[in-house]
DRENKOLZA-524840 format. One record per residue (C-alpha): residue in one letter; x, y, z. Coordinates in pm, 1 decimal. Layout:
- A;X;Y;Z
...
***
This chain:
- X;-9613.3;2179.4;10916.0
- X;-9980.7;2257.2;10950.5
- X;-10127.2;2643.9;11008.0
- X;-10550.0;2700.9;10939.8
- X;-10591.4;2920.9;10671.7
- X;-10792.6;3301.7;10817.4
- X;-11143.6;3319.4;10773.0
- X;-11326.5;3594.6;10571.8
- X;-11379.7;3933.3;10679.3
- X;-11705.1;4130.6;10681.5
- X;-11677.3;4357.1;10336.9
- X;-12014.6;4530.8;10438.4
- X;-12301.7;4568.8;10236.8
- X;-12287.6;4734.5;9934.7
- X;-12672.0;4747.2;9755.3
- X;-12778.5;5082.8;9641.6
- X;-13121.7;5200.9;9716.8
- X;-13341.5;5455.2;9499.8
- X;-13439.0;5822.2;9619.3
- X;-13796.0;5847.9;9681.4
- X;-13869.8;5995.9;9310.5
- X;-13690.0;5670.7;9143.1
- X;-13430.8;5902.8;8974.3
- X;-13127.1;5706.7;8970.0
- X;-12923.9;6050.9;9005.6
- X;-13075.0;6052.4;9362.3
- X;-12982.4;5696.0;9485.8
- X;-12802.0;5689.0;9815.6
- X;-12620.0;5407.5;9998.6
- X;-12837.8;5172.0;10161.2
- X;-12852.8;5170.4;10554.5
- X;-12739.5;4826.3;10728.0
- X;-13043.7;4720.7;10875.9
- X;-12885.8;4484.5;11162.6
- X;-13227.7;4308.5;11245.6
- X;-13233.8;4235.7;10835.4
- X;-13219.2;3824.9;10843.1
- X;-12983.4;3789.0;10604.1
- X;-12715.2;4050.1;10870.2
- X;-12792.8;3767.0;11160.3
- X;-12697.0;3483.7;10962.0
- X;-12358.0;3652.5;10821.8
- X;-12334.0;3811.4;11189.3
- X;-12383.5;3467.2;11293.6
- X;-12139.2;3261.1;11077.3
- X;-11873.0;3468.3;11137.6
- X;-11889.2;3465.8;11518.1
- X;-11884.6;3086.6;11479.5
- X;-11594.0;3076.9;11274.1
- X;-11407.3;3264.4;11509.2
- X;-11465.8;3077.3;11785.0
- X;-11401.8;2797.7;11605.7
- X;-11043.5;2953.9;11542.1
- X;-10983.9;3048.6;11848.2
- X;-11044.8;2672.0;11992.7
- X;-10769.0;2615.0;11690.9
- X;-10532.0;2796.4;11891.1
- X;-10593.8;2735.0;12230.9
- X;-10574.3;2377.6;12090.7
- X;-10234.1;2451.3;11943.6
- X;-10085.4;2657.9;12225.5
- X;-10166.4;2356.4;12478.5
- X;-9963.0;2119.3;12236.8
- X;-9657.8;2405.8;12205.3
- X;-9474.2;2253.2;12509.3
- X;-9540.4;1886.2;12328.9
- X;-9370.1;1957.1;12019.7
- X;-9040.9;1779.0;12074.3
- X;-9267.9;1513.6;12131.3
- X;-9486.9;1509.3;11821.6
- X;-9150.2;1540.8;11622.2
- X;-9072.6;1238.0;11770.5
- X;-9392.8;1065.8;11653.5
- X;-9382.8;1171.0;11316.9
- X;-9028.8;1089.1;11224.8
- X;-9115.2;732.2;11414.3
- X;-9471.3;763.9;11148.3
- X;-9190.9;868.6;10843.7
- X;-8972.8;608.8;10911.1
- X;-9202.7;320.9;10961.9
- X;-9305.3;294.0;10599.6
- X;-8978.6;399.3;10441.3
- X;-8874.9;31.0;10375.4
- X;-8538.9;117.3;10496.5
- X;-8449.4;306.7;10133.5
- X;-8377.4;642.4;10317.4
- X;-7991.7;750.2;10318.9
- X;-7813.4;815.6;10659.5
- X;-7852.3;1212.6;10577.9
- X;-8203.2;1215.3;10538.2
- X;-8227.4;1000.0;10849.8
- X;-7991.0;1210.2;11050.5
- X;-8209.2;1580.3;11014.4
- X;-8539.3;1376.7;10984.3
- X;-8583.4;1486.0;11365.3
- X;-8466.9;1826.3;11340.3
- X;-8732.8;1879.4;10992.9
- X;-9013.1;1763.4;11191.7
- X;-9001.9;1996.3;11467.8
- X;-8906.3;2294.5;11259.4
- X;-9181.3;2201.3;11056.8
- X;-9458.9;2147.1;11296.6
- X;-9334.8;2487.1;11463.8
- X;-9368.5;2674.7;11197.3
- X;-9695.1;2538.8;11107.9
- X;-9789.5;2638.8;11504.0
- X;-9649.0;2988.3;11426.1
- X;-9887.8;3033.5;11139.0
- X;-10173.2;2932.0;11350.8
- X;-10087.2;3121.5;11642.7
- X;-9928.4;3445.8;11514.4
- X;-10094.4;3508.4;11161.8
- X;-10064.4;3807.8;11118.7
- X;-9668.4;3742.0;11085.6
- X;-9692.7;3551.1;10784.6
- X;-9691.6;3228.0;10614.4
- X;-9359.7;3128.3;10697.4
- X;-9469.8;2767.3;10698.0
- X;-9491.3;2789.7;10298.0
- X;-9137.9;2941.9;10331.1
- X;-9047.5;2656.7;10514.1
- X;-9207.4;2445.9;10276.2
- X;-9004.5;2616.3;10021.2
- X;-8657.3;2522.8;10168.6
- X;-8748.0;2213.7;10300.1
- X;-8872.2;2127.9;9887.7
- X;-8518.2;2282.9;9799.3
- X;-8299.1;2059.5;10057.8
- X;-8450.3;1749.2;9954.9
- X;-8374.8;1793.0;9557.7
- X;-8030.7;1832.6;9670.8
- X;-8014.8;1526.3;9895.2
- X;-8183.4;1302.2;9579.7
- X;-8494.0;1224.6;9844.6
- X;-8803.5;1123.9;9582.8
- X;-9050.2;1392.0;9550.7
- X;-9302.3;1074.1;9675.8
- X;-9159.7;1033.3;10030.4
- X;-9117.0;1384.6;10036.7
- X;-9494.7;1446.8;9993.3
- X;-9610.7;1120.8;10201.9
- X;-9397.5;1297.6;10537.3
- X;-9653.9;1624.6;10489.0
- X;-9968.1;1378.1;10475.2
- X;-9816.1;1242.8;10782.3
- X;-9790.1;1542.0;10908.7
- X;-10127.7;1637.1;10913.5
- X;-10283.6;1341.9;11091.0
- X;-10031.3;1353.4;11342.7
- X;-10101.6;1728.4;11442.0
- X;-10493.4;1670.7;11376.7
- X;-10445.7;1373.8;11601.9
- X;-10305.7;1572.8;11851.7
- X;-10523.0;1869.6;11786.5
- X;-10866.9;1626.8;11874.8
- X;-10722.7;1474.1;12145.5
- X;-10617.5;1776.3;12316.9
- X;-10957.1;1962.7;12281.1
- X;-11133.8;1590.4;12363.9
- X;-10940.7;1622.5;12734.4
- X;-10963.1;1959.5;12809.1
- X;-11272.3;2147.1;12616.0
- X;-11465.3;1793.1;12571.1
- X;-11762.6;2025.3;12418.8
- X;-11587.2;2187.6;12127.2
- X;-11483.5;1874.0;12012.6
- X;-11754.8;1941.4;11704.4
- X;-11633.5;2263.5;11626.3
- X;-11354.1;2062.1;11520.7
- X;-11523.2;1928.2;11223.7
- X;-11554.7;2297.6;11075.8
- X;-11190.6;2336.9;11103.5
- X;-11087.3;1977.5;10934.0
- X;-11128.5;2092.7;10578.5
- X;-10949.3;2419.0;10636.7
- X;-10646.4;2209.6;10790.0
- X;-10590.7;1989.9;10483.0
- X;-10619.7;2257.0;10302.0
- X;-10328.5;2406.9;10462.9
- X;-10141.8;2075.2;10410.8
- X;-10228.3;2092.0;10049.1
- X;-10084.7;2451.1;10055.1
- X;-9725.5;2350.0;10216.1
- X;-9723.1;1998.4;10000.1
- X;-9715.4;2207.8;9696.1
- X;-9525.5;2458.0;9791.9
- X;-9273.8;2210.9;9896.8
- X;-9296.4;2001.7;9562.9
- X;-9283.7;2315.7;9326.5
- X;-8930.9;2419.7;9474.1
- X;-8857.0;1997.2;9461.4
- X;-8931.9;2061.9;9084.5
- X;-8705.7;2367.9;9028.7
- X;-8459.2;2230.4;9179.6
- X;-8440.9;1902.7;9027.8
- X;-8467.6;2084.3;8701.7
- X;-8150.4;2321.4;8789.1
- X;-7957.4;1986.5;8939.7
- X;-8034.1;1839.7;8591.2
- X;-7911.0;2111.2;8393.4
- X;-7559.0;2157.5;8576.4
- X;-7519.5;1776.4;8607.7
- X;-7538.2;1748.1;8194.2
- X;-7330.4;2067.2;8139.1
- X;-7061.2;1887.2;8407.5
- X;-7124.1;1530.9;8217.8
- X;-7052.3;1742.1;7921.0
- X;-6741.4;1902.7;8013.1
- X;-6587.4;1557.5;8167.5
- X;-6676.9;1384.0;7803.5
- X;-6519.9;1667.9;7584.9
- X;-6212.7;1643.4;7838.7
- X;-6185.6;1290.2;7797.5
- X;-6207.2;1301.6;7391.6
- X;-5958.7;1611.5;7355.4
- X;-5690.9;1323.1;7537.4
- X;-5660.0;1482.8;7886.5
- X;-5684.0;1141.4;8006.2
- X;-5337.7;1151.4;8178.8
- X;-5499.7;1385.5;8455.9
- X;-5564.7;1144.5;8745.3
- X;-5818.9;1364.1;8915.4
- X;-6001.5;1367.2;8572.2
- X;-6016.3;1003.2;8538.3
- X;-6128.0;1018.5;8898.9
- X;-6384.3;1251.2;8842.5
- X;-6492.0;1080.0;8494.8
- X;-6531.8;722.8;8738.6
- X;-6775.7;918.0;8958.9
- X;-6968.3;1109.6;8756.7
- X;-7005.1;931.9;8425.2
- X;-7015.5;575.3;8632.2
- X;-6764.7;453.5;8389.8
- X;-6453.1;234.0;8549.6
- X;-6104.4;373.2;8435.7
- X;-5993.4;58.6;8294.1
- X;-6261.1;-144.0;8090.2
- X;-6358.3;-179.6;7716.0
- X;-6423.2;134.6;7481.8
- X;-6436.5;328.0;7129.3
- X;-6540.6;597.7;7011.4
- X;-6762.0;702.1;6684.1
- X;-6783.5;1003.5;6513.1
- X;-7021.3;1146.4;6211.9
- X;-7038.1;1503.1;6049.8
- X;-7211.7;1760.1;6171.5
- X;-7385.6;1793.1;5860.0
- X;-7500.5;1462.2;5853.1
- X;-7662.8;1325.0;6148.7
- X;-7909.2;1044.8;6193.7
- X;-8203.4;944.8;6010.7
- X;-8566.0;919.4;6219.8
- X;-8509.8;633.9;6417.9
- X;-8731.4;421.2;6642.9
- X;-8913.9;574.6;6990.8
- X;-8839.5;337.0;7261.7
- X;-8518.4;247.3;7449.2
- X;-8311.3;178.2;7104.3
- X;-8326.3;567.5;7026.9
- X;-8290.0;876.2;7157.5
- X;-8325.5;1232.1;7077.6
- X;-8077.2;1523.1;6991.1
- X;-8100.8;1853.1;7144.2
- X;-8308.0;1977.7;6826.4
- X;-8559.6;1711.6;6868.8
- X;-8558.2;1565.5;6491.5
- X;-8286.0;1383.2;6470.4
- X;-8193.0;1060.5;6620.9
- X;-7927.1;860.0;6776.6
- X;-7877.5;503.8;6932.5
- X;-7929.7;468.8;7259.5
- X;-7822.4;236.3;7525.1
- X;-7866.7;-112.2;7355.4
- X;-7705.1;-514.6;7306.7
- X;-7509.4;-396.3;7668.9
- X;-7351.4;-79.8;7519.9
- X;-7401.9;236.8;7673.8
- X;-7424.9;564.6;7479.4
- X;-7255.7;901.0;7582.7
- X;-7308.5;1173.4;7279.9
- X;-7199.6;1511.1;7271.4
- X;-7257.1;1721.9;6954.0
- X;-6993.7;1950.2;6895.3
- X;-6941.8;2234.0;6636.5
- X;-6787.0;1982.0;6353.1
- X;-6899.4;1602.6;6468.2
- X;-7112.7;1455.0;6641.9
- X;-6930.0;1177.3;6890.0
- X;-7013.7;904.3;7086.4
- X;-6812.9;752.6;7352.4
- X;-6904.3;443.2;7431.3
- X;-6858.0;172.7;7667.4
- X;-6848.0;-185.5;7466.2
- X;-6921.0;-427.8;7787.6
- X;-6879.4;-731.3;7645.9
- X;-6963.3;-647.7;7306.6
- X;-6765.8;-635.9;6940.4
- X;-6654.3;-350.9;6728.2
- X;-6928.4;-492.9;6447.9
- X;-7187.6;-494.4;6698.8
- X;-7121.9;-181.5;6783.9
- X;-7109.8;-86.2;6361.9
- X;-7462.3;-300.5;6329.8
- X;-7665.7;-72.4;6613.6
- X;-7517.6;270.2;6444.8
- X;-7608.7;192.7;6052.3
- X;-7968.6;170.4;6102.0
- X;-7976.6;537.4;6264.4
- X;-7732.0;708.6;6038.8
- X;-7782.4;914.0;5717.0
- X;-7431.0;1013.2;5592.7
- X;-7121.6;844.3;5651.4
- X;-6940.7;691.9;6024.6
- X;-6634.2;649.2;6166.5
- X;-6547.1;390.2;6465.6
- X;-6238.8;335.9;6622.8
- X;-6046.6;24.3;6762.9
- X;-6121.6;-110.1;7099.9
- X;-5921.2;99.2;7385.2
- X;-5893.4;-39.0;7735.5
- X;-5891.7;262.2;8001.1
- X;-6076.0;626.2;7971.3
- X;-5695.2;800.1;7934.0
- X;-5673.1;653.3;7615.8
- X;-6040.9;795.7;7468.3
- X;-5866.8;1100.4;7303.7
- X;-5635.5;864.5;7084.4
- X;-5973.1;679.5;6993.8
- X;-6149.6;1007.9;6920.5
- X;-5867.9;1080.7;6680.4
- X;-5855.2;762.3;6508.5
- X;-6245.9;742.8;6469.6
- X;-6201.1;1085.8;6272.2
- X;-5942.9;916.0;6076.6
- X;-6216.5;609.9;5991.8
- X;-6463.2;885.7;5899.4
- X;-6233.0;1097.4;5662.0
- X;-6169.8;780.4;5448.5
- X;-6538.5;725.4;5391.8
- X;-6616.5;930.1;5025.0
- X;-6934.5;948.8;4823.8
- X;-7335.0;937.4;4852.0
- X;-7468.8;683.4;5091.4
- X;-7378.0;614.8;5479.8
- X;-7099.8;394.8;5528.4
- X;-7010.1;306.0;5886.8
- X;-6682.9;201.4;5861.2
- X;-6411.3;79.3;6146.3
- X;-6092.1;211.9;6152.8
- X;-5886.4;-130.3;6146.5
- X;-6088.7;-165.6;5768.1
- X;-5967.6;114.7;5646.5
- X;-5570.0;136.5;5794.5
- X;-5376.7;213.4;5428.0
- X;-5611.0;537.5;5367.9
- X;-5592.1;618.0;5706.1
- X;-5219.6;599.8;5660.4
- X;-5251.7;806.4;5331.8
- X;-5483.7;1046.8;5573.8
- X;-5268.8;1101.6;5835.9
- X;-4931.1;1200.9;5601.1
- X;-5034.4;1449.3;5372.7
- X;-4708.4;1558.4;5251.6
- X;-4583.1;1173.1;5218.8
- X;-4866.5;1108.9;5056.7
- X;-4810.4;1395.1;4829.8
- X;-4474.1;1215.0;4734.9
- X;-4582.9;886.3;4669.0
- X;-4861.4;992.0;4418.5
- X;-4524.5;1166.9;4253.1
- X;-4293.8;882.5;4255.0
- X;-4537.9;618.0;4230.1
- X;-4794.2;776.9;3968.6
- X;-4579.3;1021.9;3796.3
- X;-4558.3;880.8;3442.4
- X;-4907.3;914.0;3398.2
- X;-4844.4;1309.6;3401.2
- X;-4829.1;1374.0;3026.9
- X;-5101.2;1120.9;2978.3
- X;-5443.1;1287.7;2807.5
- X;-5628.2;1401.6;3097.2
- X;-5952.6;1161.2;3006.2
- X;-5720.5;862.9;2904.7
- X;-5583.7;885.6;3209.0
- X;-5913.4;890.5;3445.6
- X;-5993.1;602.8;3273.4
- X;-5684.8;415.1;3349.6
- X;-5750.0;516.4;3715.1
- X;-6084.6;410.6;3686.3
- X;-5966.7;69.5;3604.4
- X;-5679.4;37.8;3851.9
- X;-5945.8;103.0;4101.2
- X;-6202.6;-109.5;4014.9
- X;-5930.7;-403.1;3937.3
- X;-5821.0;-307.4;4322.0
- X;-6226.3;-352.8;4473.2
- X;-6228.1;-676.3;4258.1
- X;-5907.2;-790.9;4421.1
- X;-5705.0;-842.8;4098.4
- X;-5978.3;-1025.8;3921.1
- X;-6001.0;-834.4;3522.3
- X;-6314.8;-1051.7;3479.1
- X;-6496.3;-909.1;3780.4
- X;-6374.4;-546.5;3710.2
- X;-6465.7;-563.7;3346.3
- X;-6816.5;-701.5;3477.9
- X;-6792.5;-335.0;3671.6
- X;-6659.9;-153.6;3401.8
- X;-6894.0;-290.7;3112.2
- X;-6602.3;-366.8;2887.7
- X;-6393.2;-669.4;2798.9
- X;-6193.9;-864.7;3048.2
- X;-5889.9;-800.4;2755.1
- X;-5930.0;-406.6;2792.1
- X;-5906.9;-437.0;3148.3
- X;-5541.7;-614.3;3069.3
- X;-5494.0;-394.9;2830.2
- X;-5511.4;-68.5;3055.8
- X;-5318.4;-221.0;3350.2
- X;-5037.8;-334.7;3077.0
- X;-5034.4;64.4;3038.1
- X;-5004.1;196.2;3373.9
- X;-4716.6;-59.6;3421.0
- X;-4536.1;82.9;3116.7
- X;-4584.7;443.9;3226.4
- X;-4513.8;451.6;3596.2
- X;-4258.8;160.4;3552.0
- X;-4439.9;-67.9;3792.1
- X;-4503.3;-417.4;3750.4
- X;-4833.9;-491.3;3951.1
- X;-4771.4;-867.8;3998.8
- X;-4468.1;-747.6;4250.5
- X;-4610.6;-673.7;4584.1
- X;-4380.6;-386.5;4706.8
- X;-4497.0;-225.6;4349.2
- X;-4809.2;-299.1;4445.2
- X;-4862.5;-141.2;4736.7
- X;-4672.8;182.1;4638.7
- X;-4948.3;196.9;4340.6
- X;-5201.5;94.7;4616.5
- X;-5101.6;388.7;4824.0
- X;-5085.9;691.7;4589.5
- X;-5425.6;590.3;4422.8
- X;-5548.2;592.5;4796.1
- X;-5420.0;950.7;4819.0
- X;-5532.5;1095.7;4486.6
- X;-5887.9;1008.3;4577.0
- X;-5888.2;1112.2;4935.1
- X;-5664.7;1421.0;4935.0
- X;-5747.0;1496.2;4526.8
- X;-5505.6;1620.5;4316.8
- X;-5398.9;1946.6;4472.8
- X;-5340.8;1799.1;4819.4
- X;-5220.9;1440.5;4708.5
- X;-5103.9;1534.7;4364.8
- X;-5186.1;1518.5;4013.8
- X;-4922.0;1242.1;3869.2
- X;-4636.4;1469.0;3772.8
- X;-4728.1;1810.3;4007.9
- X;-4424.4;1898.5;4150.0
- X;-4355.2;1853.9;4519.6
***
């Protein structure tokens, strides 16, 4: 893995020197003068540091028939301090890396004009590793290995046969690390590239196995198989799902482990946190998490969304394999499409079942705000809001007239009054139950669908 880098080469002098009348139109090049001191000294320092290379290579051609054995030192050097953390693969070519590597770093040394094919190595060796999931640290600790075992080798083959050159070798030390240095970073810039490539397919697969899983192709074995694998997620375990507009988003949250940023890098999310783990995906209408509830509850689930979330949240029921996630995606969209108004409500599904009822049956909701609501058709259109202002508020107050005229700022007797007059115009009594919940109902779909979806008392259906 090693190769000394070339020396300089003699560029020549290039000084100027005047004509003999000082005219600077006249000046001619200036004759090498090889007795000049300064022409001995260069003269000299180059002739030492090619000898000094060329006791390199007679160094390194001795040690060519010794390779197999230096490969077998350093991957004995490698493995000594791995702690027993590398894989089977990387243990398995660790032999075959080591002698391609120290050849190639002979190659370089012995053959340069051919080349740096030791920083191509490096390259593909850098490249190899990303994909086998090797750290970048042990990567980088085999090349410092590297070195001392060829330098080793290097200075105790000169030592036994050319016992006097054995300080020439000093000259040549810095030049060899620097080589190292080279093919270390060579190596670790592919590593990088790599890893950053790896990284960017892995999310877009992650990606593509969560929006699978949420549009309900759960009944694909291979997907759930895949899912397992990839995500790390068991098929059969505890999840929901929770969904909030696109437009809406999260608030600034806290830096640390309990947040996490979107892809614009402004807003935030919840991450991993109380044993739940997070897996968002921002699509074109939502933003969704699917999320795996360990051992934790629906509310604590509600509890570490609110603090994150600027508009309004929908969570679904607990669902107990991965098929099942695109049922819970719909059903968290359900939650969500109940929530109306300013403010950020994070609201679970099992809360809010008779909207989500009224949500999921347009038409039938249409038909109940007819039957149920009807006689309040030829009502005066602000008589009437206020009569549904009242049944509502006597609804949120759970049949207490006190409490909803507390809301209303009026008497508890006008808040009799105006119920008295809904039951005489729809012909429901609200003290039956089954009238109760029909009323219930097609108030529920007035104010979620409005009056053109859920219809204005009296619209014909």
């Amino acid at each position: 893995m090693t190769a000394s880098r070339s020396g300089t080469t003699d560029r020549g002098d290039t000084g100027l020197r005047e004509g003999a009348r000082g005219d600077p139109a006249h000046r001619e090049p200036a004759r090498r003068d090889p007795a000049h001191p300064a022409h001995l000294v260069r003269d000299r320092d180059l002739g030492r540091a090619d000898a000094d290379r060329a006791i390199l290579r007679k160094a390194v051609l001795r040690l060519t028939d010794r390779l197999p054995d230096l490969a077998d030192r350093l991957a004995a050097e490698i493995l000594s301090g791995d702690d027993g953390d590398r894989s089977e693969q990387l243990r398995g070519d660790l032999w075959e890396v080591c002698q391609t590597g120290l050849g190639h770093g002979f190659q370089a040394i012995l053959d340069p004009g051919r080349g740096r094919t030791d920083l191509d190595w490096a390259r593909r060796l850098g490249r190899r590793r990303a994909h086998q999931g090797q750290p970048l640290d042990q990567l980088l600790r085999s090349y410092r290995l590297a070195g001392r075992v060829f330098w080793e080798a290097v200075v105790e083959v000169v030592g036994t046969h050319d016992p006097g050159n054995v300080p020439a070798l000093v000259r040549q030390a810095t030049r060899t690390w620097d080589t190292i240095d080279e093919q270390s970073g060579a190596a670790a810039d592919a590593y990088h590239q790599t890893e950053l490539s790896l990284a960017r397919r892995s999310e877009e697969r992650v990606q593509a196995i969560v929006d699978a899983l949420l549009d309900g192709q759960g009944a694909d074995g291979g997907l759930l198989a895949t899912a397992a694998s990839v995500l790390g997620l068991p098929a059969a375990g505890r999840y929901a799902v929770v969904m909030l507009g696109a437009e809406g988003g999260f608030a600034g949250g806290l830096d640390g482990e309990l947040s996490a940023e979107f892809p614009g890098g402004r807003d935030r999310r919840p991450g991993d946190i109380g044993g739940m783990r997070f897996i968002w995906r921002l699509r074109a209408d939502a933003q969704v998490a699917l999320v795996a509830l360990g051992t934790a509850e629906l509310d604590d689930l509600v509890a570490a969304v609110r603090p994150y979330a600027r508009s309004h949240a929908g969570v679904s029921p607990v669902v107990h394999t991965l098929a099942e996630l695109g049922g819970a995606r719909w059903l968290a969209e359900l939650a969500l499409r109940t929530c109306r108004g300013p403010g950020s409500q994070v609201v679970r599904l099992d809360r809010r079942l008779p909207d989500a009822l009224v949500l999921s049956q347009p038409r039938l909701a249409g038909r109940l705000g007819d039957v149920a609501l009807g006689g309040l058709a030829g009502v005066d259109p602000a008589f009437r809001d206020v009569l549904l202002a009242t049944l509502a508020a006597w609804l949120d107050c759970d049949g207490s007239a006190a409490r909803a005229a507390d809301r209303l700022f009026c008497h508890r007797n006008t808040v009799l009054n105006r119920l008295r007059k809904i039951e005489q115009l729809t012909g429901r009594t609200l003290a039956h139950p089954r009238d109760l919940v029909e009323v219930a109902l097609a108030l529920s779909a007035l104010r979620l669908h409005g009056p053109a979806d859920a219809g204005e008392p009296g619209a014909n259906r």
